[in-house]
PyMOL commands that place a pseudoatom at each C-alpha (Angstrom):
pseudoatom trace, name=CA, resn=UNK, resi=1, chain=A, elem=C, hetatm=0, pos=[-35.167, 36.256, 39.727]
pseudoatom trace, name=CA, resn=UNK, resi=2, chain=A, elem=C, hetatm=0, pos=[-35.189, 33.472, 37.155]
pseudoatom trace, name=CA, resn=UNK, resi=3, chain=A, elem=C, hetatm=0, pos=[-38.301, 31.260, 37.022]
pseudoatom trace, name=CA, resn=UNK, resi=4, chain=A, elem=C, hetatm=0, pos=[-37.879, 27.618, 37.705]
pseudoatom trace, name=CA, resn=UNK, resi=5, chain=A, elem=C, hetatm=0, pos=[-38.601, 26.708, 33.639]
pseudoatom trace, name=CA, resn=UNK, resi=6, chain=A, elem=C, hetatm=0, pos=[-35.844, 28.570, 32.809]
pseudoatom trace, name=CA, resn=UNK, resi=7, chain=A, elem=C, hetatm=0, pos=[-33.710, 27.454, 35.396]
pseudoatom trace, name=CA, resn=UNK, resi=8, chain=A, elem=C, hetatm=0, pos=[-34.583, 23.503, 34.383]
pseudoatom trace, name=CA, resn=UNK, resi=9, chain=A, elem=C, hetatm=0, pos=[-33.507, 24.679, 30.810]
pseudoatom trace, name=CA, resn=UNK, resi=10, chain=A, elem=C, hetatm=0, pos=[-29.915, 26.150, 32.065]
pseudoatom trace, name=CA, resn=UNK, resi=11, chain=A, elem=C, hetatm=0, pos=[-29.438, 22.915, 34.023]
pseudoatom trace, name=CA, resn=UNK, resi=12, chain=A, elem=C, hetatm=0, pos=[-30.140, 20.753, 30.971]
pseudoatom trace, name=CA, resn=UNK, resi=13, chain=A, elem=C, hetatm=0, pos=[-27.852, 23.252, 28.833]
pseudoatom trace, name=CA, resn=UNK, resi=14, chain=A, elem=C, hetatm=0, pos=[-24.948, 23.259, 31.140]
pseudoatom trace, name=CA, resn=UNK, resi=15, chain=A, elem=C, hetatm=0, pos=[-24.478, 19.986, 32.525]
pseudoatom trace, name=CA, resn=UNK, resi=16, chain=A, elem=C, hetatm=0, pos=[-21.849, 19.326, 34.364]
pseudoatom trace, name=CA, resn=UNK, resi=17, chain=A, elem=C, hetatm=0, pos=[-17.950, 19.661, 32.939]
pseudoatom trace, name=CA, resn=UNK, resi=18, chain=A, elem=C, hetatm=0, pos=[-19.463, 21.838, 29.999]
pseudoatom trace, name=CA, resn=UNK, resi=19, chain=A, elem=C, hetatm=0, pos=[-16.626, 23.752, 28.408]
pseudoatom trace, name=CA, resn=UNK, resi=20, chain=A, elem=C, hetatm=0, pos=[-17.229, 27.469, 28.404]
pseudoatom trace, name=CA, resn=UNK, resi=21, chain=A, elem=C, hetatm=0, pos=[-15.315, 30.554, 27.807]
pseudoatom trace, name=CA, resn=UNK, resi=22, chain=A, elem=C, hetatm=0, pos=[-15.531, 33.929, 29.446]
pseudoatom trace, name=CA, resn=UNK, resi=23, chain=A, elem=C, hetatm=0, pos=[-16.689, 37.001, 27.638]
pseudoatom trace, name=CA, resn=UNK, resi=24, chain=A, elem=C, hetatm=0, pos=[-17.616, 39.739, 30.924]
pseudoatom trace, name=CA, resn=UNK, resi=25, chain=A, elem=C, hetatm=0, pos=[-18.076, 38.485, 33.906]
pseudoatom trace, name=CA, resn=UNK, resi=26, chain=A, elem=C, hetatm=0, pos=[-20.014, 41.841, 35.353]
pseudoatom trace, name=CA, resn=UNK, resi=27, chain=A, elem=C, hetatm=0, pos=[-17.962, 43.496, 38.677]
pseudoatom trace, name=CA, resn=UNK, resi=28, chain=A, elem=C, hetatm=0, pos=[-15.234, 40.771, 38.452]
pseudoatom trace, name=CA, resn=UNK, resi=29, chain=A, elem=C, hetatm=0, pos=[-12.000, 42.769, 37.054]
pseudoatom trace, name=CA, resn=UNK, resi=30, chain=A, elem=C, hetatm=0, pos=[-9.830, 39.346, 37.412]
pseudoatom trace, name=CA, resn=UNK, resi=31, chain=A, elem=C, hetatm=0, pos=[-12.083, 37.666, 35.433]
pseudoatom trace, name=CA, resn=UNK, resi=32, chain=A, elem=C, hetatm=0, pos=[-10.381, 38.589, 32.234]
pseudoatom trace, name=CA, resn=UNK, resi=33, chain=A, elem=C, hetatm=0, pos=[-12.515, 37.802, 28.925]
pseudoatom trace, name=CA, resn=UNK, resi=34, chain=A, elem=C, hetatm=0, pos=[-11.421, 34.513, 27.241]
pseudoatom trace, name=CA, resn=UNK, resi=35, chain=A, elem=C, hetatm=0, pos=[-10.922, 32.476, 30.256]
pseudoatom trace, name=CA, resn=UNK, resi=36, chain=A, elem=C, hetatm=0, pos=[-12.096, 29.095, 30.307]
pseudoatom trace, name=CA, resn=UNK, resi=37, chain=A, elem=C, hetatm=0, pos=[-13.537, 26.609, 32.787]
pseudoatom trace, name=CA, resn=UNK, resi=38, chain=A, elem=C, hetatm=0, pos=[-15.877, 24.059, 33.397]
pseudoatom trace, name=CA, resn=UNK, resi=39, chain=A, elem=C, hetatm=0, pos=[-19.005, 24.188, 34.560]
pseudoatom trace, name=CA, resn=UNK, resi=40, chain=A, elem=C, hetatm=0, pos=[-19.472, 22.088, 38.110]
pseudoatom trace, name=CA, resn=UNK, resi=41, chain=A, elem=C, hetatm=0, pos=[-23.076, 22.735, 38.793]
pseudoatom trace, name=CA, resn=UNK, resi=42, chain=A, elem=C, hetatm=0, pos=[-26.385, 25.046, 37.860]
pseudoatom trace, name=CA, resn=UNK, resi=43, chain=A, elem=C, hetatm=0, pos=[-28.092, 25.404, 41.213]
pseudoatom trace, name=CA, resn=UNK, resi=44, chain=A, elem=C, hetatm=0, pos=[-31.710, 26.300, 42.276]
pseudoatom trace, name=CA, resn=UNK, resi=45, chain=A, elem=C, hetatm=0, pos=[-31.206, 30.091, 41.814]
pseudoatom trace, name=CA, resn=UNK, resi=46, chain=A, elem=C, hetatm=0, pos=[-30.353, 29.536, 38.162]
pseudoatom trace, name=CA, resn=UNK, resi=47, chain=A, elem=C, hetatm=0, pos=[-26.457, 30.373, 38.668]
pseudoatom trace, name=CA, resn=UNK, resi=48, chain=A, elem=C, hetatm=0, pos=[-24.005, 28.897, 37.002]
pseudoatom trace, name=CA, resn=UNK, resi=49, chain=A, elem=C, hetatm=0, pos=[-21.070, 27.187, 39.113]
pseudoatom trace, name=CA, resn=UNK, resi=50, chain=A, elem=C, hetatm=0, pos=[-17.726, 27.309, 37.564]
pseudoatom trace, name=CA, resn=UNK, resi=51, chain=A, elem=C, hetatm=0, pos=[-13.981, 25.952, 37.637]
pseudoatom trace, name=CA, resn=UNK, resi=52, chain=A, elem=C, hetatm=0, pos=[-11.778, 28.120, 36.124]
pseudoatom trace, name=CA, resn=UNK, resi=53, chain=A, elem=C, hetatm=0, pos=[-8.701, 27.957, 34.829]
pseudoatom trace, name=CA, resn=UNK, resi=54, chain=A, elem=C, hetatm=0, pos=[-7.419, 30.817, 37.142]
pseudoatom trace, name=CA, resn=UNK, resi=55, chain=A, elem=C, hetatm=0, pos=[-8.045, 28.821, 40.148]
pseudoatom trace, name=CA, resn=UNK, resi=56, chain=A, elem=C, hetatm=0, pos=[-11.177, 30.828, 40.614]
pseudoatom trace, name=CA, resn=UNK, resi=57, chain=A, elem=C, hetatm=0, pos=[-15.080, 29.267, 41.414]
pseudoatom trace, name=CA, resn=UNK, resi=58, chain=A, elem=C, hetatm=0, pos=[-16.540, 31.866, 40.795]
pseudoatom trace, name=CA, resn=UNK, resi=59, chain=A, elem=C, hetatm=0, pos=[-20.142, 31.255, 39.659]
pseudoatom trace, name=CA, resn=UNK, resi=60, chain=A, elem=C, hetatm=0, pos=[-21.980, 33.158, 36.503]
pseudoatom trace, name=CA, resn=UNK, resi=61, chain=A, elem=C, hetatm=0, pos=[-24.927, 35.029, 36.880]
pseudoatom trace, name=CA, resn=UNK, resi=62, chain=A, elem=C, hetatm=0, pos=[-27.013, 34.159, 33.492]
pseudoatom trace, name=CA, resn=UNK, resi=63, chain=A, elem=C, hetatm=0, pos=[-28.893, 37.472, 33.655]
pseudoatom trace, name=CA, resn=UNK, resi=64, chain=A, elem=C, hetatm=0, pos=[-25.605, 39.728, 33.848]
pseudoatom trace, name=CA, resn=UNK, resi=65, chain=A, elem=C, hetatm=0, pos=[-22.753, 37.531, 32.472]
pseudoatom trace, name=CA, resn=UNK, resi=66, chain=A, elem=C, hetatm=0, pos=[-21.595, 36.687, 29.188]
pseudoatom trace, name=CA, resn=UNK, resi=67, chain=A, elem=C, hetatm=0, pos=[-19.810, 33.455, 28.222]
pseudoatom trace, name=CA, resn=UNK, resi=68, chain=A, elem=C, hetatm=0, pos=[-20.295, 30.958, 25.247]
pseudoatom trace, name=CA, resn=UNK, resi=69, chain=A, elem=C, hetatm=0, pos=[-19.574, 26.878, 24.974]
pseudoatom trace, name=CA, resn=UNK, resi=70, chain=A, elem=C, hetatm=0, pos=[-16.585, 25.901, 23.676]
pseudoatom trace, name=CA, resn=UNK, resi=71, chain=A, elem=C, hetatm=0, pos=[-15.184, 22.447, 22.260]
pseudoatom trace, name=CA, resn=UNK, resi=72, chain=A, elem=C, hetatm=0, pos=[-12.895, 21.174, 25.342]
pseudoatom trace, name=CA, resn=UNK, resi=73, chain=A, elem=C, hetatm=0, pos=[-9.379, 21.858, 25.882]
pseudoatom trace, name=CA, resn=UNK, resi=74, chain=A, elem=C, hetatm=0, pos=[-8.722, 18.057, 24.304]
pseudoatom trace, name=CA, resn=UNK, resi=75, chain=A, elem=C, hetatm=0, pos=[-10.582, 18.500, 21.978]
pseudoatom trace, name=CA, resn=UNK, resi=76, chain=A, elem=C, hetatm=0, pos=[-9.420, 22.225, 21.255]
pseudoatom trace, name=CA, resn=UNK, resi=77, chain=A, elem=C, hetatm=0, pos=[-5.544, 20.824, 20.680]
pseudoatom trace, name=CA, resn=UNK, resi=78, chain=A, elem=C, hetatm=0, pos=[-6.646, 17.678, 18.810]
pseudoatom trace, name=CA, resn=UNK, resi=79, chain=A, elem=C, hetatm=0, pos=[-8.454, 20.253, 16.457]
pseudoatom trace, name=CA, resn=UNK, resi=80, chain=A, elem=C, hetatm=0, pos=[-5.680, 22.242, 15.907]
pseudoatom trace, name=CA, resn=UNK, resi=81, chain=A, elem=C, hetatm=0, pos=[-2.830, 19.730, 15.897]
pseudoatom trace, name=CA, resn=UNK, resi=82, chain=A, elem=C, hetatm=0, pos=[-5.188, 17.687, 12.784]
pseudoatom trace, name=CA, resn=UNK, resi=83, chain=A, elem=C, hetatm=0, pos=[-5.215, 21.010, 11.159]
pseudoatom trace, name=CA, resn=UNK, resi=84, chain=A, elem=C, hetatm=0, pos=[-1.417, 21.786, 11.265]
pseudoatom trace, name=CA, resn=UNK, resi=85, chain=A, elem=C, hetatm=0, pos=[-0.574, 18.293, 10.527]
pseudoatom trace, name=CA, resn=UNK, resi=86, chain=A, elem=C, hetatm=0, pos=[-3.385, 18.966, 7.405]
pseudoatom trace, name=CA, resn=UNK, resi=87, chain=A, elem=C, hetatm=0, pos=[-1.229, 22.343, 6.517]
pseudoatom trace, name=CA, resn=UNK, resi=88, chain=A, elem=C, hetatm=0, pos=[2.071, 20.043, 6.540]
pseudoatom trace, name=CA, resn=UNK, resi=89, chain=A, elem=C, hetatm=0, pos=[0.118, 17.542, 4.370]
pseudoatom trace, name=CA, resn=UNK, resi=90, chain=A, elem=C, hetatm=0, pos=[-0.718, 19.990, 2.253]
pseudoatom trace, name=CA, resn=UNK, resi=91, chain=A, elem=C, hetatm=0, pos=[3.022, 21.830, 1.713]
pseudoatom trace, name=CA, resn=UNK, resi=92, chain=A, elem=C, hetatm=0, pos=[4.534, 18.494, 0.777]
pseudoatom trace, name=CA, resn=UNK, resi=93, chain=A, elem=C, hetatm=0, pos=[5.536, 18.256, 4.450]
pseudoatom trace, name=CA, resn=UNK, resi=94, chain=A, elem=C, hetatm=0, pos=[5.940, 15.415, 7.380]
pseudoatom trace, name=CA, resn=UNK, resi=95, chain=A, elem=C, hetatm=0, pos=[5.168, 15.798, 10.867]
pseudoatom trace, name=CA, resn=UNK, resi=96, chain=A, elem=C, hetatm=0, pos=[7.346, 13.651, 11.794]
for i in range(1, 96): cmd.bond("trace and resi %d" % i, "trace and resi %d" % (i + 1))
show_as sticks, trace
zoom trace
């Protein structure tokens, strides 16, 4: 059982519509490693409640899960379509 410190730290880590992605999710075999979601909640128990892309709300148990942050999805694409358009750039080419 988590203690209620550490519990106040996950809530203040993983606030609501936090971008994460999956490494193991422990007993789960659907929950394949690099699926992403957002979290919706941490609740009093310390687990962590969320939205996956699969459809799935399945919630993460801190002590036998493993997932990291990630940038969002947005965020993700506007990354990577700046660093294409950057390679382009680069090779004397337009986007356009």
């Amino acid at each position: 059982m988590l203690n209620r410190n550490l519990i106040e730290r996950l809530k203040t880590k993983y606030p609501k519509d936090t971008a994460i992605e999956l490494e193991h999710m422990e007993g789960e075999d659907q929950m394949l490693s690099g699926l992403k979601g957002k979290v919706l909640a941490v609740d009093d128990i310390g687990q962590i409640h969320v939205e996956w892309e699969n459809g799935s709300t399945l919630a993460l148990d801190v002590e036998a899960d493993r997932f990291h942050t990630i940038e969002t999805i947005a965020e993700e694409q506007s990354i990577e379509m700046s660093g294409s358009e950057e390679e382009s750039q680069a090779m004397g080419m337009s986007m356009q």
